[in-house]
Structure formats: structure tokens, C-alpha cells
C-alpha positions in Angstrom: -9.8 14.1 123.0 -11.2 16.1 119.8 -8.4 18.3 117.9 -9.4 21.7 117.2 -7.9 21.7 113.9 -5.3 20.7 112.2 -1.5 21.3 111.8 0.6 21.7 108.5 4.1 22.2 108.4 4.2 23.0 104.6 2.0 25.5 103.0 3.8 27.1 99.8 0.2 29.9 99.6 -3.2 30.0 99.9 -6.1 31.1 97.7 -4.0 33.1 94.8 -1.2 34.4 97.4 2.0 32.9 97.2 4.2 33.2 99.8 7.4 33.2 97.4 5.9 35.5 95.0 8.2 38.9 94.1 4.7 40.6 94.9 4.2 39.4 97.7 2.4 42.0 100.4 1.9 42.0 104.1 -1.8 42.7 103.3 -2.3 39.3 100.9 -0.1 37.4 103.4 -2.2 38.5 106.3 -5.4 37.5 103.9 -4.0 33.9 102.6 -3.6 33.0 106.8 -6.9 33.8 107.7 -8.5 32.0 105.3 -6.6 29.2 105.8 -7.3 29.1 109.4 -10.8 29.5 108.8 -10.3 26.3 106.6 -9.3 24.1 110.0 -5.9 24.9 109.2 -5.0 26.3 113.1 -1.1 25.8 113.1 1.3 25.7 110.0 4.2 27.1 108.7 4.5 29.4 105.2 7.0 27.6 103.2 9.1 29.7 101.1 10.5 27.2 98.1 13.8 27.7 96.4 14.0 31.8 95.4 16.4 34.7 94.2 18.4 36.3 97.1 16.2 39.2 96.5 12.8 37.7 97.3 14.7 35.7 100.4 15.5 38.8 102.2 12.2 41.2 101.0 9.7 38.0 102.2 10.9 36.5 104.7 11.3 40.1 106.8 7.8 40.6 105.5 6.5 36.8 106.9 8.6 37.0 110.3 7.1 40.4 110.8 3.9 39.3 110.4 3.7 36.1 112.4 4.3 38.3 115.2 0.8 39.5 115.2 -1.1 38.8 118.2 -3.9 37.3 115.9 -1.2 35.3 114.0 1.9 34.5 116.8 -0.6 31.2 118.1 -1.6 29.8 114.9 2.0 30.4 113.0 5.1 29.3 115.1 7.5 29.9 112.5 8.6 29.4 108.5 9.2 26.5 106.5 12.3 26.7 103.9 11.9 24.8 101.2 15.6 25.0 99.5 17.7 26.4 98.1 19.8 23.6 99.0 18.1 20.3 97.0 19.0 18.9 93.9 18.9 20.8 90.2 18.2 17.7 88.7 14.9 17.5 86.2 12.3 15.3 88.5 13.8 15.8 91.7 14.2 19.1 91.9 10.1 19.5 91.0 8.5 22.7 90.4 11.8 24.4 91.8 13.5 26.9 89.4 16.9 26.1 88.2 18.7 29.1 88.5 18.2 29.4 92.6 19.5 26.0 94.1 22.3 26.3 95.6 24.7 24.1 97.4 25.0 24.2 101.1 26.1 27.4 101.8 26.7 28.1 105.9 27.2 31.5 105.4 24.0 31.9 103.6 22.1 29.9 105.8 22.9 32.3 108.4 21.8 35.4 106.5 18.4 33.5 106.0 17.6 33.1 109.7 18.9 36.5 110.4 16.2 37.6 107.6 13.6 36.3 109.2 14.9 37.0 113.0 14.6 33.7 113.7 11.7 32.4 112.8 12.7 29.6 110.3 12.3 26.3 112.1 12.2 23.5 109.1 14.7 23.4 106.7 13.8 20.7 103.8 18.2 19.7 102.3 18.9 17.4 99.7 21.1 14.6 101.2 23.6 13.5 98.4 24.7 17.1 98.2 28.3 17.8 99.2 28.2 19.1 102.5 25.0 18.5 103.4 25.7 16.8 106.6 27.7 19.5 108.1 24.4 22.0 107.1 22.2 19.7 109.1 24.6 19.9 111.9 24.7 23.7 112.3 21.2 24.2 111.2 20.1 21.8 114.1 22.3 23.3 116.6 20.6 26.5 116.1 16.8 25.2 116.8 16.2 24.4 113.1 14.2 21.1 112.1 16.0 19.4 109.2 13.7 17.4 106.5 15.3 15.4 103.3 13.6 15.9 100.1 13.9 16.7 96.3 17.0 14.7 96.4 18.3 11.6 94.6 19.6 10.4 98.2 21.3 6.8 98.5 20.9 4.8 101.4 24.2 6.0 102.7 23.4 9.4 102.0 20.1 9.5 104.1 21.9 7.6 106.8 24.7 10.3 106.8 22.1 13.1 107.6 20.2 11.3 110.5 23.6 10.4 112.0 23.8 14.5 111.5 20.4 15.5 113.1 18.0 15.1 110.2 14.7 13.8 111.5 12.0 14.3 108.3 11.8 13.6 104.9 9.7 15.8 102.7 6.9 14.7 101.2 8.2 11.0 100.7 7.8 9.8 97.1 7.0 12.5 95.5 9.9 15.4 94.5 11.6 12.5 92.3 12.1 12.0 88.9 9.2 9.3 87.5 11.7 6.8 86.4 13.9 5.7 89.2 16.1 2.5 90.0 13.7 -0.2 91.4 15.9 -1.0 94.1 18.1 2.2 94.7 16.3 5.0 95.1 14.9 7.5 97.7 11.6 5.9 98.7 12.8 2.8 99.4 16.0 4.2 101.6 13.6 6.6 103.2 11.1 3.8 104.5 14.2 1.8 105.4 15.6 3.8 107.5 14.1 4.3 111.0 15.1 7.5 112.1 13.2 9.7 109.7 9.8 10.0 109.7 7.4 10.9 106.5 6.2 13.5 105.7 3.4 12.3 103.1 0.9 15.0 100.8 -2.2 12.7 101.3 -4.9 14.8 98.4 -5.4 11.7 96.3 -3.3 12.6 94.1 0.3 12.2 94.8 0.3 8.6 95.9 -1.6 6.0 95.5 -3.5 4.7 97.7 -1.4 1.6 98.5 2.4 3.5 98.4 0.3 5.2 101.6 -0.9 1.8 103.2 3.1 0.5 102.6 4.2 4.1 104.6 1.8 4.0 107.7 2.7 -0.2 107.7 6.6 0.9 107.7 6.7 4.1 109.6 3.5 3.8 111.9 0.9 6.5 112.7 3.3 7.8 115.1 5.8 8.2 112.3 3.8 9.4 109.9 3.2 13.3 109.3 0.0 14.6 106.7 1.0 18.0 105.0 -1.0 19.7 101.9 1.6 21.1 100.5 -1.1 23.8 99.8 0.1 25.6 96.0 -1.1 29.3 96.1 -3.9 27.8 94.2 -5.5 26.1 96.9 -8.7 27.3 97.5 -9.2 28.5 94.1 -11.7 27.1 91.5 -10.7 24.6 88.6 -8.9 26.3 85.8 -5.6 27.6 84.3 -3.1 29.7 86.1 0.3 30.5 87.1 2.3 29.7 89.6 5.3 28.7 91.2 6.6 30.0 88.4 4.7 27.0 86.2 1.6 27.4 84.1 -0.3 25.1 85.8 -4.1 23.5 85.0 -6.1 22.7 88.3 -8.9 20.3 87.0 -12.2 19.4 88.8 -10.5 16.3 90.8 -8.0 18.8 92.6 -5.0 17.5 90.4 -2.7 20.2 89.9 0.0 19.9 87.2 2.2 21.5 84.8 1.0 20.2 81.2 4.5 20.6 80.1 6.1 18.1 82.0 3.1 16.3 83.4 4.4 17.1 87.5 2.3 17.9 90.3 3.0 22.2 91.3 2.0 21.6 95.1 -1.5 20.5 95.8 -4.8 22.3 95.5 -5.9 20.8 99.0 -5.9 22.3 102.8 -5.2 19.6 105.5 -9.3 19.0 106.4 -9.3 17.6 102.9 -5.6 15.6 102.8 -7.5 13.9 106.4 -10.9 13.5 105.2 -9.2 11.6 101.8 -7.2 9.6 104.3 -10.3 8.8 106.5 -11.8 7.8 103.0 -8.8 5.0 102.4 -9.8 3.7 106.4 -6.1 2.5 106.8 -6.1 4.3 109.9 -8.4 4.7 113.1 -9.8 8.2 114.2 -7.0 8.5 116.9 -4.2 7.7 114.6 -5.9 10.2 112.1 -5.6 12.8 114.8 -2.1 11.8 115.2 -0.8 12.3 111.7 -3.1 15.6 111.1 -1.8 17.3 114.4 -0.1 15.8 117.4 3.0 14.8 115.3 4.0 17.6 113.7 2.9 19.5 116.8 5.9 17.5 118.7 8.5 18.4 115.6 7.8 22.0 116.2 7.7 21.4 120.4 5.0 23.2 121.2 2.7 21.3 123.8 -0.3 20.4 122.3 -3.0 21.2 125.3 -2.1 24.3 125.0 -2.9 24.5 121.1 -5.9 23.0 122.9 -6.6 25.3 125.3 -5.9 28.4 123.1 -7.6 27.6 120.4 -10.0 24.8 120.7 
């Protein structure tokens, strides 16, 4: 059966608006969604990265709020929370700002559902970090997704958070420093262990093609979820900005980086171009396509796909 669209769980702005941004407004949110969904975009979540306490409680009142539009309640089921709680370690923690990660924090957690009356359903956690487990287990319990990513996470660490209800990792191999141990490290224990599935940014330009053929061999098209990671300069044409809290230089390929440090800030892609890249690479058939650009990620938020179908198609 054709898809309508496509689904993203992770989508960090869209065409100048950033969803994290201090000046942020109900007006650019509303504008950022449509044009994404005119994009083929149909179903995604706004992901809100790592933030002051401040911009926490002013956006994601402002995003809940909004979502509950009856333009907006089919195409966006909920929010994305990228952080606080990943590592504050250079390389892993990405484009992330320092001063905002946090360590698990149950109390805090609880104040950020409240803040967005419900709405957050994907929670991406750093899995070395002390008490990370027993965050999975009570973000799970109430309804939230948990995902592992920007963390320096062992073997035994990502084990510990599946045992604890983590069922994602975000964006596997990327949100790591460049130089890691060649046996030890997160990208390895993530494809090794079989109860996570991948999340993968598939723009062509944070992995190589073959790191993607080794992921879909590993995990299968089944286990395998495409997300832009759209940067709020998605959408935009070539040239330098700021965002993310990065100045940032989107060249003509797409690639999006900070010169500073040389790391990716997001991706300048939507999800028709992340599939039409991976339909480029011909690892995958049209039906597995279909699988990792929208039935997947349609299961992880449990909403019945025939009736994204029927509703929007």
C-alpha cells in the first residue's frame, strides 16, 4: 500500500523557527508545521533539545497548546525531549549547551510532562548516567518512549536501560565524540544489542554510506527508524547562521556544521529527502523504505497506521 507521507520522531525546527528558541511564538510554531507538512512530513514530533528551566516551561506550554489544534492534533501526536539528561562530555553531548544537562532528576521529569500536559512521548537519556535506569523506569510507566543517545554508554550500560524499558537509541553513531575506543564504544554496543532499535539521520551526511548498510544488515528494516533530525535551518538556502546556539555554515551539499569544532548542528534535510538519499544507496526495497520512513516509528508512538492512512492519505 502507498504511504501518504512520512513520519519523523525528531524535528529540532523548521525553516528559521526553532522549537527551543527563547523567541519562540505560537505564530512561527504554527508556520514551521505547516510547512513541514506540506514537505511530506504528515506525522512528527517537535523535539525540544537540552534548555534553561525557563524556555522548558514557556515552550513546551506553548507546543502542547498548540498541537491541540484541530489542523495540527492528526499530524503531531506529541513532543520529543531531547535532554537534559545526556552526557556534558565534548563530542557526545553535540551541539547541546553545557550549562543545561542535568542528571536524572525524577522530580523534574515530572514538572516537564506537567508543562506540556502530557504531551511528551520520547524522551532521548544518556545511559552511563547515574540513575538513569530508574528514569527509564518511571518515564515508561507513565506512557513515555525512552531512546539512548549523546552518551558514552558501555555495553553494560545500554543493557541496564533495556532491562529498564528503553527501546531506541538516538540517532546511532552520531552524538559521540570523533575519536572513540575501536572496540568499546556506543555504536558497537548499540548494534549488539537486540532490544534497541536505531534510530539513524540518513541526509548523506552523517554516516557513510556503508555504517548504514552494517545498521539495516544488524538491525533489519524492521528495526531500523529514518529521522532528519531537521535543525531550524532546514528548509533554508545555503549560507551562515545561528542556531542551536552554534554559528553554523549550511553549504550547497546540505552539510550543516559548526566551523569551530567541525560537528554536524542537526541536519538541513526533511524526511522526503533522508528516504530519497536512502532510495539512492538501493540497500533497501520500496516496502522496507516505507517501513523505516513510517510504519516504524508509527508503531513506537502506537497510533494505528490505516488510520494515518485514512485521515490523511
Amino acid at each position: 500500500m502507498e504511504i501518504p507521507g512520512y513520519v519523523d520522531l525528531q524535528v529540532n525546527g523548521y525553516k528559521g523557527v526553532d522549537f527551543s528558541s527563547s523567541e519562540l511564538t505560537e505564530e512561527r510554531f504554527l508556520y514551521a508545521c505547516r510547512e513541514l507538512i506540506k514537505s511530506g512530513t504528515i506525522v512528527f514530533l517537535p523535539t525540544i533539545i537540552t534548555s534553561s528551566k525557563e524556555i522548558y516551561e514557556r515552550n513546551l506550554q506553548m507546543i502542547s497548546k498548540a498541537i491541540q489544534r484541530d489542523d495540527l492534533k492528526d499530524h503531531i501526536p506529541g513532543i520529543h525531549l531531547e535532554g537534559p539528561f545526556i552526557s556534558d562530555v565534548d563530542g557526545a553531548r553535540g551541539a547541546h549547551n553545557p550549562e543545561w544537562v542535568l542528571q536524572p532528576d525524577l522530580v523534574f521529569f515530572d514538572q516537564l510532562v506537567e508543562w506540556s500536559d502530557g504531551k511528551v512521548k520520547l524522551l532521548t537519556i544518556a545511559a552511563e548516567l547515574e540513575q538513569s535506569d530508574v528514569l527509564c523506569r518511571h518515564a515508561v510507566d507513565k506512557g513515555v518512549t525512552v531512546s539512548l543517545g549523546h552518551q558514552l554508554a558501555s555495553e553494560t550500560d545500554l543493557q541496564r536501560l533495556s532491562d529498564s524499558g528503553a527501546s531506541l537509541l538516538t540517532h546511532l553513531g552520531n552524538g559521540i565524540p570523533q575519536m572513540i575506543d575501536r572496540h568499546n564504544n556506543p555504536i558497537w554496543a548499540g548494534l549488539a544489542n537486540d532490544d534497541l532499535r536505531a534510530m539513524i539521520i540518513t541526509d548523506g551526511h552523517h554516516l557513510p554510506p556503508s555504517l548504514i548498510k552494517i545498521i539495516l544488515k544488524i538491525k533489519g528494516a524492521s528495526n531500523t527508524i529514518i529521522v532528519s533530525d531537521a535543525s531550524p535551518i532546514a528548509g533554508l538556502s545555503p549560507g551562515n547562521y545561528s542556531t542551536l546556539g552554534n554559528d553554523v555554515i549550511l553549504e550547497e551539499s546540505g552539510r550543516l556544521f559548526n566551523p569551530e569544532t567541525g560537528y554536524l548542528v542537526g541536519s538541513s534535510s526533511t524526511m522526503r529527502e533522508c528516504i530519497s538519499y536512502m532510495r539512492s544507496l538501493n540497500f533497501i526495497d520500496e516496502q522496507d523504505l516505507s517501513s523505516v520512513g513510517f510504519y516504524n516509528s508509527l508503531e513506537i508512538l502506537d497510533i494505528n497506521p490505516q488510520s494515518i492512512i485514512d485521515r490523511l492519505g
